[in-house]
N, C-alpha and C positions, 0 to 999 in steps of 0.2 A: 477844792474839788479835784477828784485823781484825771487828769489829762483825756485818760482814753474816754470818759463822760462826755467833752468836749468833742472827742472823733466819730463817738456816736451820733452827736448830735449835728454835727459839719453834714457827715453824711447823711442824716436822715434830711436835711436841708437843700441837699445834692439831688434829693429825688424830686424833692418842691421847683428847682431849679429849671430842671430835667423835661418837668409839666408844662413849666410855662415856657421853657423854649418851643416844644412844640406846638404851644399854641401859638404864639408868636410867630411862628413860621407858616401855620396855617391860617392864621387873622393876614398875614400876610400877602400869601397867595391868593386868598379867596376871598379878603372881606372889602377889598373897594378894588373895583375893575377898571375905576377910573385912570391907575395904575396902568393897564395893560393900554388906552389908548394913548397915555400920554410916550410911554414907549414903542409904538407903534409910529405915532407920529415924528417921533425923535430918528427914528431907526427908518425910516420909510415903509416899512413892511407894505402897507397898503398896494403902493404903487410897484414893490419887489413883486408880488405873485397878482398884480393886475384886478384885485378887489376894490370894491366900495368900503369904505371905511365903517359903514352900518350894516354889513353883511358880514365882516371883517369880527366884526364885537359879537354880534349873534353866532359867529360859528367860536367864538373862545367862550360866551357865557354857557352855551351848551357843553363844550368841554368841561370847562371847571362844574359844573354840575355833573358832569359824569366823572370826573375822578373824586367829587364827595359823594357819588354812590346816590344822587338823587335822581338818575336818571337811568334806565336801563343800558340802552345802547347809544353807543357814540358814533350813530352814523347820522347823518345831518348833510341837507344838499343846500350849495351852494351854488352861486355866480362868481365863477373862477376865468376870469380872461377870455368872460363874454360865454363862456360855457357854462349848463347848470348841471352840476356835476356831483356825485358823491364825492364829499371837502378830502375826509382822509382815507386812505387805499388799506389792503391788507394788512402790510407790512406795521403802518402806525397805527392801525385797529388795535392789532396783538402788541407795541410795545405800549398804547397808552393803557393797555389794561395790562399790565406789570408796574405800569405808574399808579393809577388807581389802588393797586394790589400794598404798594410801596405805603402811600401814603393813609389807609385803612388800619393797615399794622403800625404805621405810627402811631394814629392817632388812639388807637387802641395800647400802644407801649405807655403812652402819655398817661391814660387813663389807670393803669395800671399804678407805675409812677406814685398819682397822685392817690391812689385806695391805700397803697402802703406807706406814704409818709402820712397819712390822718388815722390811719391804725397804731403806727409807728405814736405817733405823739401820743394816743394815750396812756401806752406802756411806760415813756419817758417821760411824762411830767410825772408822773405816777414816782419815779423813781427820783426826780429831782426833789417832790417835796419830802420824801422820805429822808432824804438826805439831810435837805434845809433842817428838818423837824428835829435830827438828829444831833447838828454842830451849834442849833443858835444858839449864841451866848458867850459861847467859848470863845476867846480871844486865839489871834495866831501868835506862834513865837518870832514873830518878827517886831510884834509892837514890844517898845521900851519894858512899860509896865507890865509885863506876863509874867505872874508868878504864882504857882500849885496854891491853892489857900489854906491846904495839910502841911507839905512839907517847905514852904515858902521859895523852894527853888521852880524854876522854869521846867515846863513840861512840853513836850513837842505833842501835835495834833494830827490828823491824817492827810491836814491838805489846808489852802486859803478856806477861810469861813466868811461868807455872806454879807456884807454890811446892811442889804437892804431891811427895811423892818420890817416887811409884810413878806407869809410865803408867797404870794400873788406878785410881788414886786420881784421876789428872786429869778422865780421864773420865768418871767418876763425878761429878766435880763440877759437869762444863762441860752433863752432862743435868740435873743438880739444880737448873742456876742457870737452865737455858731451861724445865723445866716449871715451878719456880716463875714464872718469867715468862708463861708461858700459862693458867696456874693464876688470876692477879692479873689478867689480860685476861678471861679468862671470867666470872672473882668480878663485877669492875667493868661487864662487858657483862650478866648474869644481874641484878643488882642495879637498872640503869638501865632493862632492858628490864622485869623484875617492877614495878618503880614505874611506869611506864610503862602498863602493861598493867591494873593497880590500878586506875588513876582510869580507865577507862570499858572495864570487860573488854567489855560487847555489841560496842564499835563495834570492837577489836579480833580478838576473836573472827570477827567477820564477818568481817575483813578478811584471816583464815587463812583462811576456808573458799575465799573468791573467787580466792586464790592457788592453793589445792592440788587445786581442783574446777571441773572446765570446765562443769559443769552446773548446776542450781538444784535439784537431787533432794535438797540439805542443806535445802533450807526445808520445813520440818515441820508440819504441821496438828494442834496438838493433838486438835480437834475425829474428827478419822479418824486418825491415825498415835499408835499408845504410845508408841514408839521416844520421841521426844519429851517422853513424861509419864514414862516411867521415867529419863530422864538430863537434867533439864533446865539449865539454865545453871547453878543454885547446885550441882550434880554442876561441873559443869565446871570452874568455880570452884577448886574444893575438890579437882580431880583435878591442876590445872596447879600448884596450891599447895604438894601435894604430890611434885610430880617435881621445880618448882624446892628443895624443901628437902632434900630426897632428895638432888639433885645437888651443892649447895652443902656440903653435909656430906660426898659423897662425895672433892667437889674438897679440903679441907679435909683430909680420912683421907688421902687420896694427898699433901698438902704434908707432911703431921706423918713420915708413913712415907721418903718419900724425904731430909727432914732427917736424922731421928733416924736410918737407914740411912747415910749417908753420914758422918755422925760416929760410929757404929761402929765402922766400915769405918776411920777414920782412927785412932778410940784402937787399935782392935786393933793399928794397925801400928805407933803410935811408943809402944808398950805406957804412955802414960803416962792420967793423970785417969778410973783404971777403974774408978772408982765410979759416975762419969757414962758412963762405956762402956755398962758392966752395965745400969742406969737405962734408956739409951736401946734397949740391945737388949733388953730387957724389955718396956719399950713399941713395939718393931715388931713385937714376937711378940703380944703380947695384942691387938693391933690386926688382925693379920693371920688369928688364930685363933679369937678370940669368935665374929665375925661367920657363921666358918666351921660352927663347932660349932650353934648356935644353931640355923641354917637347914637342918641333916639331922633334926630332929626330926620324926618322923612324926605328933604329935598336931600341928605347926602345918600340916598341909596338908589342901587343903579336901576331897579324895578320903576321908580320913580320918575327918575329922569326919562328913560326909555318910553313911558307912558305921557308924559308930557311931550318931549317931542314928538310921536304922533299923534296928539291933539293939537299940539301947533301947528300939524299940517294942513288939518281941516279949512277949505275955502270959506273966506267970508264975503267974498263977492260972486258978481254976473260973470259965469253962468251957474255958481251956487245960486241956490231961492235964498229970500234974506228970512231970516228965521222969528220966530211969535216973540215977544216980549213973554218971560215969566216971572210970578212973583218968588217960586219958589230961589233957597239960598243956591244950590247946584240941580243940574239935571245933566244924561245923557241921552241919547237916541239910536239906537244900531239895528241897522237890518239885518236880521241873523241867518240869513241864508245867506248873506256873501261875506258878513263879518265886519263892515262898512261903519264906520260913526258917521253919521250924518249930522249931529248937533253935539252940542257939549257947552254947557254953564260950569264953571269953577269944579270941574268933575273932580279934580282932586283934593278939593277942598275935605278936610279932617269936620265930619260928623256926626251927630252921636248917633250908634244904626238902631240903638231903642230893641223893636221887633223883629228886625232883621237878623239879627244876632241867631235868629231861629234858622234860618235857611244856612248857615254853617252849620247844625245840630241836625239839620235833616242831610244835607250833605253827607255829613260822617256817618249818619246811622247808615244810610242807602248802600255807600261801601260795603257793609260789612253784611245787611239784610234785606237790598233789595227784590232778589230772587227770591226772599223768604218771608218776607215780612207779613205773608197775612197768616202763616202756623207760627213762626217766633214770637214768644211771648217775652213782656216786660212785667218784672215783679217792683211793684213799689214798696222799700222798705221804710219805716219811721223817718230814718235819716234822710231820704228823697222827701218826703212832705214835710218833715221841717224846715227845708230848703227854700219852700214858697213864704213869702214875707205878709205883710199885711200891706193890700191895694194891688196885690202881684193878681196878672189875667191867670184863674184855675178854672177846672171842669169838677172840683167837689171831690178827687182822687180820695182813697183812706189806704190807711198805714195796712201794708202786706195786700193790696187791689191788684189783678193779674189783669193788666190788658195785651192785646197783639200787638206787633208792632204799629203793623199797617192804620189799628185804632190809634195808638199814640201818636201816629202822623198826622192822623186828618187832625186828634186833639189840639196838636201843633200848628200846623199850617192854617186851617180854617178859625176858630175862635184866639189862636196864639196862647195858648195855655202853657204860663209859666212850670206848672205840674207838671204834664209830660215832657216839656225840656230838659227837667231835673230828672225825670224817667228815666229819657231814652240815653242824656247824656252818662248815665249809670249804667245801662243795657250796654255801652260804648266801653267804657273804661269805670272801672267801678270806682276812681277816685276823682270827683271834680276838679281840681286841679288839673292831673292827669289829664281830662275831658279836653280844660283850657288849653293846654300844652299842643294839645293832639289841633284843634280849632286853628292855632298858631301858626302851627306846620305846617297844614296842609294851605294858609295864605299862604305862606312864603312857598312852596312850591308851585303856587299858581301864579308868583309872580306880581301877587297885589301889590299898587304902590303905598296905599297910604291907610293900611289896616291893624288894630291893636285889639283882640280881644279880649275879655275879663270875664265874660259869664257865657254861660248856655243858654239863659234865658233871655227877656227882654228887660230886665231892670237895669235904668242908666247907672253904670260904674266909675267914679273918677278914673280915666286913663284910657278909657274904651272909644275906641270911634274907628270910624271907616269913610269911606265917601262914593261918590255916585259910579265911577268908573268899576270899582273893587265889587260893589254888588252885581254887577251890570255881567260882569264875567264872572263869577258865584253863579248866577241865574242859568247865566251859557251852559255850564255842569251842568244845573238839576236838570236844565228840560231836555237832557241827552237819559234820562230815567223816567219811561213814558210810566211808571206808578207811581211819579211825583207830578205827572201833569193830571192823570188820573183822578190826582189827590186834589189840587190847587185850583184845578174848574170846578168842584163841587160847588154847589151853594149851601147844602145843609148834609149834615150826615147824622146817622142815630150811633151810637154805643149799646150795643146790648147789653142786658141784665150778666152783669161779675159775679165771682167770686165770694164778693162782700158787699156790695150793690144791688138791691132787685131791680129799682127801676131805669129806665132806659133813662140814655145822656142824650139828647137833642143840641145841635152846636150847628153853628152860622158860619158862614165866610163874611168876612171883615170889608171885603175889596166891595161896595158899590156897586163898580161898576159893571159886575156881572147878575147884577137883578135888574129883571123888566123892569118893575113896579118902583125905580131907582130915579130920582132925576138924573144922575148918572150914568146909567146905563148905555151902553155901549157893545152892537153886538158881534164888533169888529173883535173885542176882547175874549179872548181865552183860558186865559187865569193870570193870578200874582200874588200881590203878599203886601197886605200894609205895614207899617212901624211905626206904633202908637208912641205919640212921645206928650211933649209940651204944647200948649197955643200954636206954636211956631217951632214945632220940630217934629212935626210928623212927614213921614215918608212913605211911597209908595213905587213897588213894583208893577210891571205890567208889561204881560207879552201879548200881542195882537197880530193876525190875519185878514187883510183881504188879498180876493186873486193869488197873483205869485209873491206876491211881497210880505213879508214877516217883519214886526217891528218889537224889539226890547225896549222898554222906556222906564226911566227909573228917574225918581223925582226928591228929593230932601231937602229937610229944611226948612215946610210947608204949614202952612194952616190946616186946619180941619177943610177946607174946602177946597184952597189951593191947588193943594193935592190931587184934585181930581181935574177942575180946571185946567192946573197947565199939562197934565196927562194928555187931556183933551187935545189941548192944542198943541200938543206933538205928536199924536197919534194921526190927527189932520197934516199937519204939516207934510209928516210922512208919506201920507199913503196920497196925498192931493199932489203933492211937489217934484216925487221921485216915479217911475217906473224902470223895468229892466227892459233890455234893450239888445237882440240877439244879434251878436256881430259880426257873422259869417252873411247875415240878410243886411247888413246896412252897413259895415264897413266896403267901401266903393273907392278908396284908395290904391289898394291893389286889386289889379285885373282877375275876373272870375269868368270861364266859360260854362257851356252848358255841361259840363264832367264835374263841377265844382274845382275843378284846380286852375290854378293861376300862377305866376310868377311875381315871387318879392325881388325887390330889387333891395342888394346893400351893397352901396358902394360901387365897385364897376363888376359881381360879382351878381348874376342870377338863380335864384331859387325857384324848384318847382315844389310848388305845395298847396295841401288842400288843409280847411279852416276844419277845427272841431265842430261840429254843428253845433251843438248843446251849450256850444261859450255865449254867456252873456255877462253885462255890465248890468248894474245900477247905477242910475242916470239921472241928474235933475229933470225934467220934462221939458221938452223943446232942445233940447242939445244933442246934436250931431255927432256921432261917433268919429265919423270924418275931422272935427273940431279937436280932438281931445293929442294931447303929446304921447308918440309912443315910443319904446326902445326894441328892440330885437335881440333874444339870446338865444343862440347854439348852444345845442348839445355835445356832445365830446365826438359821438357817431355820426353826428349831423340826421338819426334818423327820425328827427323831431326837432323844434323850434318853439321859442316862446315870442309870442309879441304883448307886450304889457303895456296898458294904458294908463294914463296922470290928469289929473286937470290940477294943471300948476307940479307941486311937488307932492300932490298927495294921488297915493298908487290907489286905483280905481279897482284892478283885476287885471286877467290877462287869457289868453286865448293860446291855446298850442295849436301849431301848425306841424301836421306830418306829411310824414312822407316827402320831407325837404331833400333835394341832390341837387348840384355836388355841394359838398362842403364849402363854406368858407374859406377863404384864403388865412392861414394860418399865422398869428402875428408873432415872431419872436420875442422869447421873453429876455428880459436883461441879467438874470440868473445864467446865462449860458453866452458862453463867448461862438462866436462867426465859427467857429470848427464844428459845433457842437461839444466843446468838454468842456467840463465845471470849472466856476470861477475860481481859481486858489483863495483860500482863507488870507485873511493879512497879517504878514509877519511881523510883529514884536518881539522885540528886545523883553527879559526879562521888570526892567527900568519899566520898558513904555505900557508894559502890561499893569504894571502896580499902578501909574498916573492913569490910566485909560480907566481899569479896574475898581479902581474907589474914589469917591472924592477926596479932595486935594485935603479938605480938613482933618478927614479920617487919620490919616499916619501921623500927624503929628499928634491927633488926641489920644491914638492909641499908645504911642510915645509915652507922653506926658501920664497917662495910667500904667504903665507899668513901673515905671520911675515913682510915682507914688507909691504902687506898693513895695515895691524894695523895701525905699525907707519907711513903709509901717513895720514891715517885718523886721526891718534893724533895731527898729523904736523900741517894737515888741520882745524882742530878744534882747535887749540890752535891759528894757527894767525884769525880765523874766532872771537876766545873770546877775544884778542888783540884787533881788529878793532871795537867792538863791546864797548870795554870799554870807548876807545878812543872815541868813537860818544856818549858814555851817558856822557862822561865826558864834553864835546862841548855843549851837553842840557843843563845840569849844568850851566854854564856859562852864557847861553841865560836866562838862567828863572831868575836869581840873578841880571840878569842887569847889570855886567860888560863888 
């Protein structure tokens, strides 16, 4: 095959390359945060600009969501050295959004990238088999035996001819042999440019920024800008360190996969050496699969963790109420006026949501038609009703039925009609899949910890589940759309005569416990949403009211009765055990006259200030405000204060205090020397830069790869000048006439 085939195909491999570095660099950045604390902690940052190391993570998780464009604005208030303050100033507003901008068109270069190497391949196998089609058979003039079968002498051909037997097997090989050639160009350019970059990352680094930034908005002032003190060069260092190893590894996993693949691929056909067949297809499967399995785990993702630790913080003791026994598998309890869990069973426990699965499906449509939804109409075509299975909850829909949206809501929400989820999720995105996709997103943007959708509707799908916490804040959403509470306290609603229908659809609500005539009944309750499952896997929403107190309660896991049962006794629990508790009237710690102002005391430092009135806690019953731990935060102006309450380490609320004077006695930060001017950076040696720079294994493996390839390429070019001599030698013979 003529060489420049070979350069086609290097390079169209170079674009595959090219994709996955970028990704690589962005799985990197963005996909375990766990990363950023363990560098945090390595590097001090915390204690550099005087944050909590959990205030610390919440203002970089909201970063890294605003430079992948899932968050509008990157402005976010922190507690900065006892200050609550806006985290980043002007100056890092405008260059993080040159970074965002930076890393958008990458990911967008990437994408590109990878549309024309998978265009690219079809043109080129196309041409490779054309070719194979063309030479099989033909011997080359390098083998002994070649001889014309007309005129008995040796004939030359266009190029090496294929040994493999199959054209499936050729091609396979002729891609095998150009990534491993792009593979060995990047190892060798990754390798050169990493040592490179080693001996003086600053003067490097700088000389990224002046390429990929028309401004000077990267030069950071430790002295004014954090941005700076939370990522400084030894971060940066240590983040490029890890995407080149990351990537080197990844380049590495793709050589091993596409050998061991292609010699499969070849024992399977001449059925012979299938011990090493087996072996090799062993190892593309464990290659292929670890990585895969690994990475669905929901305790390694940071939503996760993050949601666990504030349920560990919940009190389980006096002066917590000790809480009902239930039989259900998980429950939560949140009073949603202050946002507060008050209980939690194995919230995060992975369960199947069954019916729930519907309140994401009402969710997304609301987005798109709750302004609209009772003129927006939904058309059912064929393809929506044959979506509903046999035993799926319907309302008797037919093929081309025109209902409103606002109708297919209540169809939904009230009797849980598999029908209109297939509707509305179609009125949404016209491909289910799509639907699913879109159902996915919008968890991961709310941060759920342990949810996986598959359907729109409520039919259990292997891989599908959620748990008590993830619906709990789902629910949060709907009942911020008063035409979904509208909808949800219904008990009955009619459908009028369609399109295709004359008589009218009469439909129930599922929930109990909003009928009198109910043993269940309950008139503290305002609406919710069952999830019809098994014996023992049914679940239930439910939001309630009395007085000031609002309560979300959400139950899975459950019996048919269960479910109402331990509802019950969390809904008591709640509203019996907790009230709010106004703390400008009953906080008696600090002194109040008849003006309402009083003096805090911190430290040997006096405050005048007067309480919000309107600040209250939610409180167990019989517990003292007076009782509770609190901290004190300044503002930057000092023209406001925060005092925040805990029982134990779980944050209760907090109270602002205005009209605070004087300020605070100002603490110095250790970023700044006794003068006032900035610390000098630490000088390195070239040397000391490369040891600091990478790990100590790094240089010598990168060593050890380039020296391998050398000698491939010696290897390679010496049987290239072998075969080479052999065919002038073969001309020879033809021109002399022997």
């Amino acid at each position: 095959m003529k060489k420049w085939k070979y350069v086609l195909g290097t390079a169209m491999m170079l674009l595959l390359l090219l994709a996955l570095l970028i990704g690589v660099i962005e799985n990197s950045i963005f996909g375990n945060r766990d990363f950023y604390r363990e560098q945090y902690e390595k590097i001090g940052v915390a204690e550099d600009v005087r944050m909590e190391m959990d205030d610390l993570m919440l203002v970089t998780d909201h970063m890294l969501d605003y430079l992948q464009d899932n968050v509008s604005t990157l402005g976010i208030m922190a507690v900065v050295d006892g200050e609550y303050r806006p985290f980043f100033n002007e100056r890092e507003t405008l260059h993080m959004e040159d970074v965002k901008n930076l890393n958008l068109g990458a990911k967008l270069f990437g994408e590109i990238c990878l549309w024309i190497f998978l265009i690219s391949c079809m043109g080129y196998t196309t041409m490779l088999v054309r070719y194979y089609r063309k030479v099989k058979g033909i011997k080359t003039p390098a083998d002994p035996d070649y001889m014309d079968p007309a005129s008995k002498a040796p004939v030359e051909t266009n190029g090496p001819v294929p040994k493999e037997e199959t054209t499936g097997l050729f091609v396979f090989a002729v891609y095998r042999r150009t990534l491993i050639f792009a593979i060995l160009f990047l190892l060798l350019v990754v390798g050169l440019g990493a040592a490179i970059v080693a001996s003086d990352f600053t003067h490097y680094w700088t000389i990224f920024h002046k390429i990929f930034f028309t401004n000077d908005l990267w030069l950071l002032n430790p002295r004014t800008d954090l941005l700076i003190n939370i990522v400084p060069e030894e971060f940066f260092v240590a983040l490029v360190s890890r995407c080149a190893i990351r990537y080197v590894i990844a380049l590495i996993v793709l050589a091993v996969v596409a050998i061991g693949g292609y010699f499969v691929a070849l024992g399977i056909h001449k059925a012979k050496k299938k011990k090493a067949s087996a072996a090799a297809l062993m190892m593309a499967i464990a290659l292929a699969v670890v990585p895969a399995t690994s990475a669905s785990a929901g305790e390694n993702d940071a939503s996760y963790r993050e949601a666990q630790e504030l349920l560990s913080k919940i009190p389980t003791s006096a002066p917590w109420p000790e809480a009902p026994e239930l039989s259900s598998q998980s429950a939560i309890l949140i009073e949603e006026n202050s946002g507060k869990i008050l209980y939690q069973k194995n919230a995060l426990d992975a369960q199947e949501p069954a019916d729930l699965n519907k309140l994401m499906t009402a969710y997304l449509t609301l987005t798109r038609a709750a302004d609209t939804a009772r003129t927006d109409i939904v058309v059912y075509p064929q393809s929506v009703i044959y979506m509903v299975k046999k035993g799926d909850t319907h309302i008797g829909l037919k093929t081309n039925e025109v209902l409103t949206v606002y109708d297919s809501l209540c169809g939904l929400l009230l009797p849980s009609a598999d029908d209109c989820a297939a509707g509305l999720s179609h009125f949404v995105n016209a491909k289910n899949e799509d639907f699913v996709s879109a159902m996915n997103m919008s968890a991961m943007l709310m941060n759920f910890a342990n949810t996986n959708y598959k359907a729109a509707g409520g039919r259990p799908v292997e891989g599908q589940y959620s748990c008590a916490y993830d619906v709990a804040k789902l629910y949060e959403e709907l009942l911020t759309y008063p035409i979904f509470v509208e909808i949800s306290r219904k008990t009955t609603y009619t459908i009028e005569p369609t399109n295709i229908t004359n008589e009218k659809r009469p439909m129930k609500n599922k929930h109990r416990m909003l009928f009198k005539d109910d043993a269940y009944y309950d008139a503290r309750v305002v609406c919710g949403k069952n999830g019809r499952g098994t014996d023992h896997d049914n679940s239930l929403v439910t939001y309630a009211r009395s007085g000031d107190v609002s309560l979300l309660c959400v139950v899975m896991g459950a019996d048919a009765d269960g479910q109402y049962t331990d509802t019950k006794k969390l809904l008591d629990y709640g509203f019996n055990e907790f009230e709010n508790v106004n703390i400008s009237a009953n906080d008696s710690r600090f002194y109040q006259g008849a003006s309402d102002t009083g003096i805090l005391t911190a430290g040997s430092q006096l405050q005048f200030y007067r309480f919000d009135a309107k600040a209250s806690l939610l409180l167990p019953k019989n517990t003292s405000v007076n009782d509770l731990t609190t901290t004190v935060i300044r503002s930057m102006n000092s023209s406001y204060s925060l005092i925040r309450y805990y029982i134990g380490d779980y944050f209760l609320g907090e109270a602002e205090v205005i009209e605070a004077s004087p300020a605070l006695a100002d603490v110095k930060s250790p970023l700044f020397e006794e003068n006032g001017g900035m610390l000098p950076y630490k000088a390195l040696t070239p040397m000391e830069r490369a040891k600091e720079g990478l790990p100590w294994y790094l240089i010598p493996a990168i060593t050890a790869g380039v020296l391998l390839i050398i000698i491939f390429i010696c290897a390679y070019n010496s049987k290239t000048n072998k075969r080479r001599r052999r065919h002038r030698r073969t001309k020879i013979v033809k021109n002399i006439g022997i």
